[in-house]
N, C-alpha and C positions, 0 to 999 in steps of 0.2 A: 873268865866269862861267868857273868850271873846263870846260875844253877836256873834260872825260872826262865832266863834269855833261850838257853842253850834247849830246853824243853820245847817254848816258844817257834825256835828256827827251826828244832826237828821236823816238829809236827808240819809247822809251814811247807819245806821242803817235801815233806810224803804227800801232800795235797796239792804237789803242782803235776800237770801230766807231764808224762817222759819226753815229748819235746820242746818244756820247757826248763828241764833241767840239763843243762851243759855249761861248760865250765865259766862261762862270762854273767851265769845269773848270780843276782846278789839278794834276792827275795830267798829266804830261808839260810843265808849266809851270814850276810851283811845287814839285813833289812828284814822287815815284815811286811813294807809296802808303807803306804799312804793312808791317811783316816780323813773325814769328810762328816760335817754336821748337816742335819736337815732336819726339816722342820721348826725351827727355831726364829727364821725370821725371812720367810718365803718373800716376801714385797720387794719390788726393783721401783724406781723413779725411770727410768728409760726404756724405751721401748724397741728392744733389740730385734732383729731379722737373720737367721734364725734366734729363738731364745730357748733350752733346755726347761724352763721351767713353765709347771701346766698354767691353764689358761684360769686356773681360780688363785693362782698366787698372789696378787695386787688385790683381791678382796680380804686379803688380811692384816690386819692390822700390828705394827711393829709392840710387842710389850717387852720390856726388858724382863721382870720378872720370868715369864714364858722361859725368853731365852734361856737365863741363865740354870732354871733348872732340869731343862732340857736338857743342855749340856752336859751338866753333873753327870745327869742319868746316865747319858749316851757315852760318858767318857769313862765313866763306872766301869763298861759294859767292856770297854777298849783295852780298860787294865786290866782287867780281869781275864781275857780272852788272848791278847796280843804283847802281855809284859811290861814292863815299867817301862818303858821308853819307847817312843812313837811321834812321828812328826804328822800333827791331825792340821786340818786345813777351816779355818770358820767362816763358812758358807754356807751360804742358802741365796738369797737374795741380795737386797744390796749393804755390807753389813757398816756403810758410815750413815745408815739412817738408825743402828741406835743409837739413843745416846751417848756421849763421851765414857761415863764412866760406868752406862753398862757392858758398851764393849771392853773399857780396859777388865770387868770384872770376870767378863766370858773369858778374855784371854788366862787371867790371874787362876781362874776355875781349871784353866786346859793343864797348864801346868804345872798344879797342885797333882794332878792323877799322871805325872811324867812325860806329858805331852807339849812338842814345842811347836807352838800354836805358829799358824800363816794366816794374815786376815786377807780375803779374796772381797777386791773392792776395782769397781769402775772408775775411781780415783778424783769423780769430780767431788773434792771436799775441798776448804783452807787449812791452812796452818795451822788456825785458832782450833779447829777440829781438832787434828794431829798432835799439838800441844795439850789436848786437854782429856785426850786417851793417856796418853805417856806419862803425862805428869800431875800428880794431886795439886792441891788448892794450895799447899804452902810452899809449892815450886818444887817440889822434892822428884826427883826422876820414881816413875814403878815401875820400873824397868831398866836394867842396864843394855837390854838389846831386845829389838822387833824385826818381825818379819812380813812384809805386805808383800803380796803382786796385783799388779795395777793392770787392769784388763782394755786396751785401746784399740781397736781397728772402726774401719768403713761401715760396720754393722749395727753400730750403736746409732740409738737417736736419742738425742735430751741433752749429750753435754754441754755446760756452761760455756758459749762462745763459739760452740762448733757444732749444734743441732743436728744436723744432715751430711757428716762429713762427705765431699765428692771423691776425693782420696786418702789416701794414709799420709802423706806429706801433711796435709794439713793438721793432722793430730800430732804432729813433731814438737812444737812449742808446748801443749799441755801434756807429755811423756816428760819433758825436762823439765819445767813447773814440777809434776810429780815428785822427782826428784830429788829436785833444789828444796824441798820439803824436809824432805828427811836428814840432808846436810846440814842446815840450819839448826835440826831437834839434835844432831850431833855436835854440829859447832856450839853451841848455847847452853846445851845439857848433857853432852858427854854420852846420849843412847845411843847406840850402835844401831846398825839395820844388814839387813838385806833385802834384796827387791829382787823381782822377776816381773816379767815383762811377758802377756798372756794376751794372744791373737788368736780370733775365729778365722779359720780359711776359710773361703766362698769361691767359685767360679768368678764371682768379680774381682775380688783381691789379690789370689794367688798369686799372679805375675807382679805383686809389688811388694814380697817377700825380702827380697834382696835389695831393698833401696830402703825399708824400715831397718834391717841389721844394721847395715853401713852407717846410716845417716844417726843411728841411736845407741851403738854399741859401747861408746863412752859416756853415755850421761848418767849412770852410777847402776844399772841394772847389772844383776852377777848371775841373770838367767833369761832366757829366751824360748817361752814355749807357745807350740804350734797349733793347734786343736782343729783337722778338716770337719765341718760341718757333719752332721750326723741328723737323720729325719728323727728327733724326738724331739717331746713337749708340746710347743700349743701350731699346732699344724697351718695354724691362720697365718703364721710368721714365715711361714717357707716359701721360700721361692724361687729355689734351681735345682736343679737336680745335683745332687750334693754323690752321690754316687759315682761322680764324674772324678773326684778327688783322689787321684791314683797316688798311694804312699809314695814311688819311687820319685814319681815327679814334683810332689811336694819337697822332698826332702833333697830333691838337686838344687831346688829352688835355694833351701835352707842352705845350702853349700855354697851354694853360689855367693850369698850375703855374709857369710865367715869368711870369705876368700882360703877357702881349705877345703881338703876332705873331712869327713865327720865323723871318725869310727863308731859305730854303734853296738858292733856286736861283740867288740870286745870286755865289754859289761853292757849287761841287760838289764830290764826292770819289768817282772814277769813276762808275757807274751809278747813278741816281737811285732805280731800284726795288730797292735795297740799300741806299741811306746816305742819309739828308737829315743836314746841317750846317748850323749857325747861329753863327756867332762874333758876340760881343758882349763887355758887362760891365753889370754893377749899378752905377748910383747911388741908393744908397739903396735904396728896394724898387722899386727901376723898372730894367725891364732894356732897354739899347738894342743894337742893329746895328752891327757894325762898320761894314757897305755900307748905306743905303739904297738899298735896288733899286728904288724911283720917283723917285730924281731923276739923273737922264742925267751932271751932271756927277759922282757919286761911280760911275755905271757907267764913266765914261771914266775916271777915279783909278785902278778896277783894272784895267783894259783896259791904263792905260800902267805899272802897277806890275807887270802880269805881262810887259811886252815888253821893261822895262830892268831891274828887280829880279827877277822870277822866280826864277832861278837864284843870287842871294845867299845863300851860307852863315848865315844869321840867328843859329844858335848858336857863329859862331866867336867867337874870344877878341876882348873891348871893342877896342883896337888894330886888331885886321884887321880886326872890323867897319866900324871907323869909318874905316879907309885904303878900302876898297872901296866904301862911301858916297859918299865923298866924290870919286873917280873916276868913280860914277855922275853926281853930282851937276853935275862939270868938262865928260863930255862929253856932258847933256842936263840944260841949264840948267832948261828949261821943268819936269821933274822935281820940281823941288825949291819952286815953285809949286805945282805940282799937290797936291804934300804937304801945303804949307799949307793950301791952299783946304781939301783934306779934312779936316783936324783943325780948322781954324775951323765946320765943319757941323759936325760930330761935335760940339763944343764947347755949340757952339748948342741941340742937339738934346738934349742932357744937361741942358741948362741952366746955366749961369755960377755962377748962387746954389746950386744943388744939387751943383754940385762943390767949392763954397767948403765947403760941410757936409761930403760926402761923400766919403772916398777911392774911387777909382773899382776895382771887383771885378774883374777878367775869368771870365766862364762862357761854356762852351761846350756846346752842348746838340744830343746826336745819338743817332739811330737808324738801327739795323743790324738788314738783316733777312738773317737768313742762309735758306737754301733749302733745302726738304725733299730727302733722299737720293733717292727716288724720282723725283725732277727733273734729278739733277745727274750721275746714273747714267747715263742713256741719252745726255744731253747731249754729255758727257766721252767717252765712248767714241768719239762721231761728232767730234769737234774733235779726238782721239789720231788720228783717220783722215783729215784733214781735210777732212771732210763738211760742211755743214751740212742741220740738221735740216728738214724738209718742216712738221712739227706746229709749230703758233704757240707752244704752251709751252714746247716743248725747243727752240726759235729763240728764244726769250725767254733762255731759262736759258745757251745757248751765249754771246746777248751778255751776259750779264751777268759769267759766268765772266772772259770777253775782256775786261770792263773793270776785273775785279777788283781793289781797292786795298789787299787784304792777301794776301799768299804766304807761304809756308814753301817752306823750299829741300831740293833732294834733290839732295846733295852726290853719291850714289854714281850718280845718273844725268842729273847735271845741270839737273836739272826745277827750275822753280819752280811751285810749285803752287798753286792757290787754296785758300781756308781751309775754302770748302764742301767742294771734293772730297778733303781729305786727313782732315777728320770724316766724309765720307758713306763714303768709297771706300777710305779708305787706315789708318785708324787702326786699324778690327780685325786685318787680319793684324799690322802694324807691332805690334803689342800681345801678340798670341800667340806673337812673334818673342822679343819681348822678356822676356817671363812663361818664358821659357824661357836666357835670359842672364845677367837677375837676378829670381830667384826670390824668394817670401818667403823665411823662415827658417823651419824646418821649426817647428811647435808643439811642445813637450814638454807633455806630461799635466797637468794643472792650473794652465797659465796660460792667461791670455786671448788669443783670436785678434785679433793686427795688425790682421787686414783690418776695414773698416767693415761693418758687419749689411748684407746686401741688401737690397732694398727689393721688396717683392712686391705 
């Protein structure tokens, strides 16, 4: 384990509260969490209901340069703080309105400071887009492998072909477009991907949870996540009572559309009243558990894959992988048993003949609840003092802050922030800051205005 990692995880783990350390978390173990860019390129083209981002984001104008050293800064801030290795997320607005090759530059920036960039996109782009992030002008791949999640439900307005979706069926044809995208950038150029597949829950959509899984869980997505609406950002965009969105019954819903149970708590990802995670894969239409969490010897497999592996670089190069395995392996023999054992259940539990048929999927299937402004307000201001709260909610909201597993970094004062309080607290100024550094372009008299139609 890197001396700087191992530093890294401790600290992390002393800074989670005591009920979020037990033995399924992997935030100071395994992980440090999630990273998130902002301010970099706030502008959306579609006018979503709810939308996270404040009501001056569309008054700023996309500039690549901005972006990219924005980024620097902010991932400076990341390596420095959280260790050479970190999967950061490039986001703000909508990020296939930069240019082609200033996004592939944000990416090439993320992971020059050890970060393995995800670009967070509403997915209505072309191919010709997608090809000309991935690849330079003299066809040469800059990239052997990309990671996008393409963000679709009934809450979007603006996409090409499907303006006002009436249900989630009908975004089924541009989810597989998506796709067939990135298969093509593989078949043609040999880049790799992975995708994730990123839904707003509403009181209007929830009950069609389980007919998006079903109907999309083969079209090349290797992740599935959930987000219940949350009262933050531009308040004009609200409009249900979003507090109605009970985890449990989100997540039957979620169950329902795996046709399985969904262990969650058998690995965690900080606070539970924020994230439930399931890693698994498909054979065939059957989706199994990485962990079975009812049988004690695959809780002890991860109990000892987090004490000796934990801290293993998983995405270094095949070679270092496989030198640092195998040192694991030299000084805890027992190890490399235990490995077996697991993959012989695993095996078992798929079935022998149903992996002879079936190549086996990986999906991964999670919900993210983020918290209403008016929670994270009062919370934050008493944990900048370092108070804590007397009221059982803003003592709920302070730990969950405390265990949060995605930040954004704030290079000019150090802070790493949660992703609740920099949408509850921090994006409207950061945005009228900005609406004032890169402006639109002023309109001239009979063309159409840049910004997207408000929504009233």
């Amino acid at each position: 384990m890197d001396p700087e990692t191992r530093a890294v995880y401790a600290r992390r783990w002393a800074e989670l509260p005591e009920r979020s350390r037990n033995p399924g978390q992997t935030i100071g173990r395994h992980a440090v969490g999630c990273e998130g860019t902002h301010g970099v390129f706030p502008r959306c083209n579609f006018s979503c209901q709810p939308c996270y981002h404040s009501a001056d984001a569309n008054h700023v104008r996309v500039d690549g340069p901005h972006t990219i050293a924005r980024i620097r800064e902010q991932m400076g801030l990341l390596r420095q703080a959280r260790g050479p290795h970190g999967h950061a997320q490039l986001i703000g607005g909508e990020v296939s309105l930069l240019e082609p090759h200033d996004h592939a530059e944000a990416l090439a920036v993320m992971r020059s400071f050890g970060r393995n960039p995800m670009s967070m996109t509403h997915g209505d782009f072309d191919y010709d887009y997608l090809r000309r992030v991935c690849v330079d002008g003299d066809g040469r791949p800059r990239f052997g492998y990309v990671s996008f999640a393409g963000h679709f439900d009934t809450t979007m307005i603006g996409r090409t072909g499907a303006r006002r979706p009436v249900d989630e069926a009908e975004l089924h044809g541009h989810r597989q477009a998506f796709c067939d995208m990135f298969a093509r950038l593989y078949e043609e150029y040999g880049i790799r991907f992975y995708l994730a597949h990123n839904m707003t829950v509403t009181p209007a959509n929830v009950e069609q949870i389980p007919e998006v899984i079903e109907a999309c869980r083969h079209m090349g997505f290797k992740m599935f996540s959930f987000q219940p609406a949350a009262h933050v950002g531009n308040s004009v965009r609200w409009k249900d009572d979003y507090r109605s969105l009970e985890a449990e019954a989100v997540w039957a819903l979620i169950e329902k559309g795996a046709g399985s149970r969904l262990p969650w708590e058998v690995l965690q990802v900080g606070d539970t009243r924020c994230n439930r995670t399931a890693w698994g894969f498909y054979v065939g239409n059957r989706w199994h558990s990485l962990l079975d969490d009812t049988n004690p010897r695959d809780l002890a497999a991860r109990d000892r894959f987090f004490r000796h592996l934990g801290g293993v670089h998983f995405n270094a190069p095949p070679r270092l992988l496989a030198a640092r395995l195998a040192r694991v392996a030299a000084s805890h023999p027992s190890t490399l048993a235990t490995g077996l054992g697991w993959l012989a259940r695993a095996i078992r539990r798929a079935g022998p003949v149903e992996l002879f048929h079936h190549r086996p999927e990986p999906m991964t299937f999670v919900m993210h609840r983020f918290m209403h402004a008016d929670d994270v307000a009062p919370a934050w201001e008493l944990m900048q003092r370092g108070e804590t709260a007397t009221d059982e909610k803003i003592l709920e909201t302070q730990e969950r802050l405390a265990a949060c597993s995605y930040v954004m970094a704030h290079p000019e004062s150090g802070q790493l922030v949660p992703a609740c309080v920099q949408h509850s607290l921090l994006d409207p100024e950061e945005n009228r800051q900005l609406a004032q550094l890169l402006p639109l372009p002023s309109r001239r008299r009979g063309t159409a205005d840049p910004r997207p139609a408000p929504i009233r």
